[in-house]
PDB file of N, CA, C and O in Angstrom:
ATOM      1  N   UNK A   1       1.404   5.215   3.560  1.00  0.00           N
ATOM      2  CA  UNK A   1       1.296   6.642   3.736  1.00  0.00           C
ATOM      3  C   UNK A   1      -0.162   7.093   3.685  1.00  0.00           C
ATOM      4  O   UNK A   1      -0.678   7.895   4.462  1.00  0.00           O
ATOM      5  N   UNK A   2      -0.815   6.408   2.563  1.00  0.00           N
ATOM      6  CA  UNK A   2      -2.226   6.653   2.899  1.00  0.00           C
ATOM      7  C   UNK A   2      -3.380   6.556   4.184  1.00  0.00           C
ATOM      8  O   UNK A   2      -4.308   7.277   4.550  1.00  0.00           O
ATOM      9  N   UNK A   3      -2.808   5.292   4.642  1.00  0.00           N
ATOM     10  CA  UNK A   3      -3.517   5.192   5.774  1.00  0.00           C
ATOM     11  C   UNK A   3      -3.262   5.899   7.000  1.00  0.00           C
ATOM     12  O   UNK A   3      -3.915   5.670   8.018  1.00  0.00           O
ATOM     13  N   UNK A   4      -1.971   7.089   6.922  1.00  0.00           N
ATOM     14  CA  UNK A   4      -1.436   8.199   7.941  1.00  0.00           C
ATOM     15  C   UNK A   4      -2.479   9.527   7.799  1.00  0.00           C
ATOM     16  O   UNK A   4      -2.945  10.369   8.566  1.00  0.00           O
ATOM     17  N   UNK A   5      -2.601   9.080   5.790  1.00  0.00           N
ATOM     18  CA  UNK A   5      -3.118  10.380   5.466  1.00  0.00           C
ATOM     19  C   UNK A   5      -4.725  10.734   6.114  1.00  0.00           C
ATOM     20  O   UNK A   5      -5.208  11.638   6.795  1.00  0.00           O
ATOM     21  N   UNK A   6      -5.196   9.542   5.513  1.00  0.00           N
ATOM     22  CA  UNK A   6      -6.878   9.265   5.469  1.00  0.00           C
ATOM     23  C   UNK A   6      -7.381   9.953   6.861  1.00  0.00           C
ATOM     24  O   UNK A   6      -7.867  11.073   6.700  1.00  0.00           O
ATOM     25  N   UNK A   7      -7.338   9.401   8.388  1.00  0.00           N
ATOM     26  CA  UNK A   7      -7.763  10.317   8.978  1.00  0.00           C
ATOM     27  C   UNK A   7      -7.229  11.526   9.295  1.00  0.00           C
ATOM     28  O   UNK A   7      -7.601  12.033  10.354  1.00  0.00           O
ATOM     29  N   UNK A   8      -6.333  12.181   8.524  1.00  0.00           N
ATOM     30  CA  UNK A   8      -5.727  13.567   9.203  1.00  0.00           C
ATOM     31  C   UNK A   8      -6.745  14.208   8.095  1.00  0.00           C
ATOM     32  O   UNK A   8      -7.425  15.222   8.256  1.00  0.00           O
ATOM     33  N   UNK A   9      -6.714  13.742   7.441  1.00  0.00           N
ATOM     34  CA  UNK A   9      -8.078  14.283   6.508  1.00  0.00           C
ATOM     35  C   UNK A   9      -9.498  14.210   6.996  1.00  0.00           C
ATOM     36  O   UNK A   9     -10.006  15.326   7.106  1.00  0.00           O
ATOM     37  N   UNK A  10     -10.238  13.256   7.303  1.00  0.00           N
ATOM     38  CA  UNK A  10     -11.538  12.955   8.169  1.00  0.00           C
ATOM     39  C   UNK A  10     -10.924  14.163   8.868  1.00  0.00           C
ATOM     40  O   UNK A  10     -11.085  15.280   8.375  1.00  0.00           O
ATOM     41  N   UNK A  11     -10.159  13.978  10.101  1.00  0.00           N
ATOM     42  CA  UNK A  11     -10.632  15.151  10.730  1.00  0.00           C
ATOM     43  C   UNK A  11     -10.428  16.468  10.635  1.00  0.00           C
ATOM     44  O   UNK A  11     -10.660  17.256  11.552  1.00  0.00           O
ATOM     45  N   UNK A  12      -9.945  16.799   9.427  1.00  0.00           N
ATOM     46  CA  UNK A  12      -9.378  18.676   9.195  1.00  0.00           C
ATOM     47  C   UNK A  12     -10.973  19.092   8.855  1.00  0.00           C
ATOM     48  O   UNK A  12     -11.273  20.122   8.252  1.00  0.00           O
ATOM     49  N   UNK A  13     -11.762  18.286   9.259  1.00  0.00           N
ATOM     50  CA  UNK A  13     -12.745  19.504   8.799  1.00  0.00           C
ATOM     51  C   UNK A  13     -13.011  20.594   9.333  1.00  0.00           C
ATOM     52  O   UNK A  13     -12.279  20.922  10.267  1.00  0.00           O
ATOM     53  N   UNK A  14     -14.215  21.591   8.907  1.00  0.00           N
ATOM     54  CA  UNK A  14     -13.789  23.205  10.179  1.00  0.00           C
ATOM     55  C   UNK A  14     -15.364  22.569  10.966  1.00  0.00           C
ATOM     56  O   UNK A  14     -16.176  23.437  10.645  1.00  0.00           O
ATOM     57  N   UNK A  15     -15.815  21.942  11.461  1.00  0.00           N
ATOM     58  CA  UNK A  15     -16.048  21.294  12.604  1.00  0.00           C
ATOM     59  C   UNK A  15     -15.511  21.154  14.027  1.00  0.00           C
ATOM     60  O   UNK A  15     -15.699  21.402  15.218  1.00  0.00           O
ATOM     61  N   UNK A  16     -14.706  20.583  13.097  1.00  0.00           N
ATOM     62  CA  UNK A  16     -13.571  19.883  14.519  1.00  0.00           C
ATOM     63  C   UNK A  16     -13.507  21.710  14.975  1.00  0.00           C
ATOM     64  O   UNK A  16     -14.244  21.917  15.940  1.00  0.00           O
ATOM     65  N   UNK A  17     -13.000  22.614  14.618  1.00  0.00           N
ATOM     66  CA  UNK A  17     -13.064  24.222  15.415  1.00  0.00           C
ATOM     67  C   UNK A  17     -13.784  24.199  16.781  1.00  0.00           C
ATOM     68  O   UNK A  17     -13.456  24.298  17.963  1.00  0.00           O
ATOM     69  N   UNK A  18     -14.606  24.073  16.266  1.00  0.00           N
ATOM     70  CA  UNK A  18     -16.228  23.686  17.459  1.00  0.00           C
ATOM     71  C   UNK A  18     -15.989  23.106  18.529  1.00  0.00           C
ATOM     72  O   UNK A  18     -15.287  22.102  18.655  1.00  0.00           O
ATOM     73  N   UNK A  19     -16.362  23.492  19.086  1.00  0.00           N
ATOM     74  CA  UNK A  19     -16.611  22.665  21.049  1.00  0.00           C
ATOM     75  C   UNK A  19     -18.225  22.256  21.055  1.00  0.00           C
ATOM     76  O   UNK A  19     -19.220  22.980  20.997  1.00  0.00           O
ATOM     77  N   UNK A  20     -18.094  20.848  21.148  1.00  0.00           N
ATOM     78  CA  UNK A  20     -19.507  20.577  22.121  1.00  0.00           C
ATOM     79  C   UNK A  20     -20.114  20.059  20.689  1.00  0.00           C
ATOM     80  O   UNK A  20     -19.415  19.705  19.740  1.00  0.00           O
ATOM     81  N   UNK A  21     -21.949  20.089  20.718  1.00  0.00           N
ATOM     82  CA  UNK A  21     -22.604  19.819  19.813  1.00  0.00           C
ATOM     83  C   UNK A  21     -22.786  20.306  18.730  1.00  0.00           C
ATOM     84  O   UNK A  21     -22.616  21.524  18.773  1.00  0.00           O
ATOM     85  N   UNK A  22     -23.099  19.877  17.600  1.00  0.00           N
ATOM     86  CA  UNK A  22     -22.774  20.735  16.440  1.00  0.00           C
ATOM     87  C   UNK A  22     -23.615  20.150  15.391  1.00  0.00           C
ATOM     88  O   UNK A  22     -23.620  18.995  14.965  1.00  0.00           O
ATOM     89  N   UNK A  23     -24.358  21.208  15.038  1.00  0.00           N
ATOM     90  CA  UNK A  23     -26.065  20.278  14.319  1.00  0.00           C
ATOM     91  C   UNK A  23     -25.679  20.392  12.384  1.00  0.00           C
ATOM     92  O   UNK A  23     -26.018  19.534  11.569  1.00  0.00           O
ATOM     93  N   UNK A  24     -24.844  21.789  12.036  1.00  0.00           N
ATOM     94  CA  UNK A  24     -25.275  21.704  10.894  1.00  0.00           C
ATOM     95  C   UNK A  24     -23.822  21.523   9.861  1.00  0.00           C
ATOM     96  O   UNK A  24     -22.864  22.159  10.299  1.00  0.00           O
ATOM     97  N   UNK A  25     -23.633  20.978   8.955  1.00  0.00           N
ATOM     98  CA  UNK A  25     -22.356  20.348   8.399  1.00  0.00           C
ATOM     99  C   UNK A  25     -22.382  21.711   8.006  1.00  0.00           C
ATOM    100  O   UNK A  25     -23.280  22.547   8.104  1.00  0.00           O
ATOM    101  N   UNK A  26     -20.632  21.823   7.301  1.00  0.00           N
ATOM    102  CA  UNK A  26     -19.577  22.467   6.436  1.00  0.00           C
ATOM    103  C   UNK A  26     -19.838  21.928   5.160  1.00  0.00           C
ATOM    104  O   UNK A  26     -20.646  21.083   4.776  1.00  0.00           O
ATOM    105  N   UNK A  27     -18.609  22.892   4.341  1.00  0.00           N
ATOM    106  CA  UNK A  27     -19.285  22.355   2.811  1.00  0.00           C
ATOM    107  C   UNK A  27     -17.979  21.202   2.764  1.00  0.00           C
ATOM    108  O   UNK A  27     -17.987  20.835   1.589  1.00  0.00           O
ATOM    109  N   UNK A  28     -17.000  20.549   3.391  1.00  0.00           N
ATOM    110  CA  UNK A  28     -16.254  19.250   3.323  1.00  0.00           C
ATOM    111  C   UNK A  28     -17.025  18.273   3.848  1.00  0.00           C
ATOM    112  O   UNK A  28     -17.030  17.125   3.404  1.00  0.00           O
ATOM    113  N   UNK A  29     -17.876  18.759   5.042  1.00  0.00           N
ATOM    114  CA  UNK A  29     -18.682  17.531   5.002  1.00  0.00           C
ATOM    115  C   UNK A  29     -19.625  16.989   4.570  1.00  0.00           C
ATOM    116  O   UNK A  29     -19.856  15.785   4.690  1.00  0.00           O
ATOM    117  N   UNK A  30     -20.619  18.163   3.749  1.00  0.00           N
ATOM    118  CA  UNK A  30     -21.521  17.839   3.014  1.00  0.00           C
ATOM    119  C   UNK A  30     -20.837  16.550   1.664  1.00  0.00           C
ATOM    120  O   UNK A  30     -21.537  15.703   1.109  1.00  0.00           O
ATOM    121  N   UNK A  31     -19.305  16.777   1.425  1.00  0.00           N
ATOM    122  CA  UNK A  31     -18.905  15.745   0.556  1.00  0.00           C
ATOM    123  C   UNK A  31     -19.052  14.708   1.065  1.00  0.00           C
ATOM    124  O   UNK A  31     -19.492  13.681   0.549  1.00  0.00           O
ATOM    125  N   UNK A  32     -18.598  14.925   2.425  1.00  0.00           N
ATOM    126  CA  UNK A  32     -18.859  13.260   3.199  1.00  0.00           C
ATOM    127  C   UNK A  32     -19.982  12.579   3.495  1.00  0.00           C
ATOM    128  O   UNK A  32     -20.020  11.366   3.704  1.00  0.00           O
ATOM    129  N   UNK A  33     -20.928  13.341   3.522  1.00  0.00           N
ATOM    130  CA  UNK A  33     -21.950  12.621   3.748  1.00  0.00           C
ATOM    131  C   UNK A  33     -22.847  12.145   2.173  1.00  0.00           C
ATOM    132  O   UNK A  33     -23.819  11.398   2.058  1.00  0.00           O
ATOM    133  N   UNK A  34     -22.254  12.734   1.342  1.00  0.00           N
ATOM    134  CA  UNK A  34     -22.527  12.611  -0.413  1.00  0.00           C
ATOM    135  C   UNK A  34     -21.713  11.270  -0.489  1.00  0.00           C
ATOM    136  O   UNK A  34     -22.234  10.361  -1.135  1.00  0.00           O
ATOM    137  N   UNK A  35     -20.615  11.067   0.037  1.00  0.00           N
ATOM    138  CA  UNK A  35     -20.051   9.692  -0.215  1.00  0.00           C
ATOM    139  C   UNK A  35     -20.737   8.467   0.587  1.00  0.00           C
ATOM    140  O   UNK A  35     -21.095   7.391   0.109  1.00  0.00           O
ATOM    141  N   UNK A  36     -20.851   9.015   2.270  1.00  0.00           N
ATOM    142  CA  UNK A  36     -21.532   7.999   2.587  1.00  0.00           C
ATOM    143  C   UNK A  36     -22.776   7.626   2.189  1.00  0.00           C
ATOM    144  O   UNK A  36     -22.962   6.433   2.429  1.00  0.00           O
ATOM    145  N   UNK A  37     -23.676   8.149   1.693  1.00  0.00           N
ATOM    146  CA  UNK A  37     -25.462   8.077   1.260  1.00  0.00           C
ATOM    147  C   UNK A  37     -24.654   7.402  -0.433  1.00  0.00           C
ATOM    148  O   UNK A  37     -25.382   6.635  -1.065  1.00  0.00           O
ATOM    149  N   UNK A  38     -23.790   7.595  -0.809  1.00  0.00           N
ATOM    150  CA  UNK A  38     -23.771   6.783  -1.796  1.00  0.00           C
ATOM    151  C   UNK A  38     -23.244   5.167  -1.617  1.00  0.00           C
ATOM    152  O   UNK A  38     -23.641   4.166  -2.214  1.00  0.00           O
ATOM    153  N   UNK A  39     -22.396   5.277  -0.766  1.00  0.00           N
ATOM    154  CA  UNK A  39     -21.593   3.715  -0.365  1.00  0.00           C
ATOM    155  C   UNK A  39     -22.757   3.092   0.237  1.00  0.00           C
ATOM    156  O   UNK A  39     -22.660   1.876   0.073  1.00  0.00           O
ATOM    157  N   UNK A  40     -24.306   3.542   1.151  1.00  0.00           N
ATOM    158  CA  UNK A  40     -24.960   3.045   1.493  1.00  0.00           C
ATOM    159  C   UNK A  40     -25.616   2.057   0.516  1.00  0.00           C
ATOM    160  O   UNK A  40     -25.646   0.827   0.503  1.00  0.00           O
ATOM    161  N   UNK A  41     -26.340   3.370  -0.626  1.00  0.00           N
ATOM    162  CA  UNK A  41     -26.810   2.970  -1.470  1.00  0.00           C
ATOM    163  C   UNK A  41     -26.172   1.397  -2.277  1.00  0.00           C
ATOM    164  O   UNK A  41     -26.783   0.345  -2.467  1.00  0.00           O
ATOM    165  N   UNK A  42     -24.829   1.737  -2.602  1.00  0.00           N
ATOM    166  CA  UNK A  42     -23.977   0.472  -3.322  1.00  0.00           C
ATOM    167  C   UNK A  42     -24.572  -0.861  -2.324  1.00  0.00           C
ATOM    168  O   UNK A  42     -25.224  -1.876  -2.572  1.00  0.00           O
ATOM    169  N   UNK A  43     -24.074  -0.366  -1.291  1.00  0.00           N
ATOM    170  CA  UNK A  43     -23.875  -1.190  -0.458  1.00  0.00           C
ATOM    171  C   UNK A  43     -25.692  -1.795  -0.457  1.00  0.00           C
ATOM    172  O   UNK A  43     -25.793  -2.921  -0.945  1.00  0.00           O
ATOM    173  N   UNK A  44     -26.351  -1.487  -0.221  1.00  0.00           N
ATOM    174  CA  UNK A  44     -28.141  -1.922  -0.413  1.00  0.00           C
ATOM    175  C   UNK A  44     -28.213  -3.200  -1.453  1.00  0.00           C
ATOM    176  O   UNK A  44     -28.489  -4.400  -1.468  1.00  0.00           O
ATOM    177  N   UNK A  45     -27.795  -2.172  -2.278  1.00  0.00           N
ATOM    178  CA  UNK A  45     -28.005  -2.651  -3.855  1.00  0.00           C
ATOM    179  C   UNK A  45     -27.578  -4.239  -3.938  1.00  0.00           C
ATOM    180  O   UNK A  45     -28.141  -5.327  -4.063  1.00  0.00           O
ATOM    181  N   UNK A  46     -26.098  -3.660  -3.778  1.00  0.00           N
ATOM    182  CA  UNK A  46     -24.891  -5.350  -3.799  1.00  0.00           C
ATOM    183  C   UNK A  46     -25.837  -6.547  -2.453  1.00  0.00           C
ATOM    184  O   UNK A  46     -25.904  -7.670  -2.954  1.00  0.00           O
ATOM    185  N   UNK A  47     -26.300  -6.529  -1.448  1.00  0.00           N
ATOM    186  CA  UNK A  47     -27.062  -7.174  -1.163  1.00  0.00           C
ATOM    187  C   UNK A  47     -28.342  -7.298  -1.149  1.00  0.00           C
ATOM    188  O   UNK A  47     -28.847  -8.044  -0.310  1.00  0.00           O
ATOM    189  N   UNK A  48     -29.236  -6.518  -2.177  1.00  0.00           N
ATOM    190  CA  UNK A  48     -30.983  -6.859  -2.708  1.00  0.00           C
ATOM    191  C   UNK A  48     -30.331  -7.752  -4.098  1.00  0.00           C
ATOM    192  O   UNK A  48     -31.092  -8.387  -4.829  1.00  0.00           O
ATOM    193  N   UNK A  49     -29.248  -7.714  -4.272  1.00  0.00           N
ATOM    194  CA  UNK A  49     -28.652  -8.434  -5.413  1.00  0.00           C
ATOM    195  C   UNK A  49     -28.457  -9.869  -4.855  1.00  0.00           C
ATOM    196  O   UNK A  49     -29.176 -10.648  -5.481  1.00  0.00           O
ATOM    197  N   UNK A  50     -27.888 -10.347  -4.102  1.00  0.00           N
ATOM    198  CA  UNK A  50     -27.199 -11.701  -3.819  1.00  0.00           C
ATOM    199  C   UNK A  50     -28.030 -11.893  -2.709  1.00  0.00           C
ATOM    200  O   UNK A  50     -27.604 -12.621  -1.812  1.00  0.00           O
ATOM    201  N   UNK A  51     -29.766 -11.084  -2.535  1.00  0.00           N
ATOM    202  CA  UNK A  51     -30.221 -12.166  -1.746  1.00  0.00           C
ATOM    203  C   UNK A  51     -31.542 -12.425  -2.826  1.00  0.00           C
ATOM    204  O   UNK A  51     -32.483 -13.195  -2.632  1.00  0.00           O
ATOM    205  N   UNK A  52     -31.355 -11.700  -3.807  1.00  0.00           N
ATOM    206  CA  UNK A  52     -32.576 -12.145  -5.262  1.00  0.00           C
ATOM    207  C   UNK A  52     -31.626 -13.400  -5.678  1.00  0.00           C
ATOM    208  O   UNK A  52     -32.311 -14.351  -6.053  1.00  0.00           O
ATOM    209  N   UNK A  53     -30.323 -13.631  -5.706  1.00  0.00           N
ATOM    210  CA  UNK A  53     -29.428 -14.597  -5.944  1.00  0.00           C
ATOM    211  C   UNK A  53     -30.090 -16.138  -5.762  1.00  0.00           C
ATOM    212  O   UNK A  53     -30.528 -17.053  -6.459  1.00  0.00           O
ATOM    213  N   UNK A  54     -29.841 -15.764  -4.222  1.00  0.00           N
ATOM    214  CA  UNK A  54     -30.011 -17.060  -3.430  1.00  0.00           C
ATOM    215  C   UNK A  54     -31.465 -17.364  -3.462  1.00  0.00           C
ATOM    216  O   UNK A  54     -31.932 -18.501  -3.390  1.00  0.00           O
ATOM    217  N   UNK A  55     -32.287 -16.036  -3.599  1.00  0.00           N
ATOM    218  CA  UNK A  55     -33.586 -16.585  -3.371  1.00  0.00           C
ATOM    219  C   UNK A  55     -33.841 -17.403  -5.261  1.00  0.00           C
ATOM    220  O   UNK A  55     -34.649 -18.314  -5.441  1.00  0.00           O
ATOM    221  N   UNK A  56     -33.306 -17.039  -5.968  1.00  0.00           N
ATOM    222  CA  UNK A  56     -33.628 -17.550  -7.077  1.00  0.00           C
ATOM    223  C   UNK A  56     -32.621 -18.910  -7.695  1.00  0.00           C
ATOM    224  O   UNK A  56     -32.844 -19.491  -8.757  1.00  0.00           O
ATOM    225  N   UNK A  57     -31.687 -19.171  -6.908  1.00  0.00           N
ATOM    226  CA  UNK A  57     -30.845 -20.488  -6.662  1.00  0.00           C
ATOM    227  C   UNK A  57     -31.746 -21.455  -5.758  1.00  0.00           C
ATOM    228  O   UNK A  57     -31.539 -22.651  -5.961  1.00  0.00           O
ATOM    229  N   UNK A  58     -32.381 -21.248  -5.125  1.00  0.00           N
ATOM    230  CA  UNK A  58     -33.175 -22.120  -4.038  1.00  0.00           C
ATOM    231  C   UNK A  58     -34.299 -22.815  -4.962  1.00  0.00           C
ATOM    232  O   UNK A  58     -34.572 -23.941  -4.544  1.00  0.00           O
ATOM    233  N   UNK A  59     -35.037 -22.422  -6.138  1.00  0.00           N
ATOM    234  CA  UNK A  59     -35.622 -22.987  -6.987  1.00  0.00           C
ATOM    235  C   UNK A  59     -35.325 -23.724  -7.726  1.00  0.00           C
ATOM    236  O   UNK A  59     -36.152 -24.169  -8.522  1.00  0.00           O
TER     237      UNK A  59
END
């Protein structure tokens, strides 16, 4: 059920309203983009991690 839910959610934002180009976020997407700049971050991190790993296994 979740995975029915997940994008009917992505897209209810009041964006989607809009036709055409559209430069400046809503306040639902400002959450989204607060999640993605954080999953980036994780995501950085978890590999400056396991390549200090390997670089320090190679010694």
């Amino acid at each position: 059920m979740s995975r029915i839910l997940f994008p009917a959610l992505l897209l209810a934002t009041p964006a989607v309203a809009h036709e055409g180009l559209h430069h400046h976020p809503h306040g639902v997407e400002h959450g989204w983009l607060a999640v993605v700049a954080l999953g980036a971050l994780v995501a950085a991190g978890v590999l400056a991690r396991r390549a200090l790993a390997a670089v320090r296994a190679r010694k």
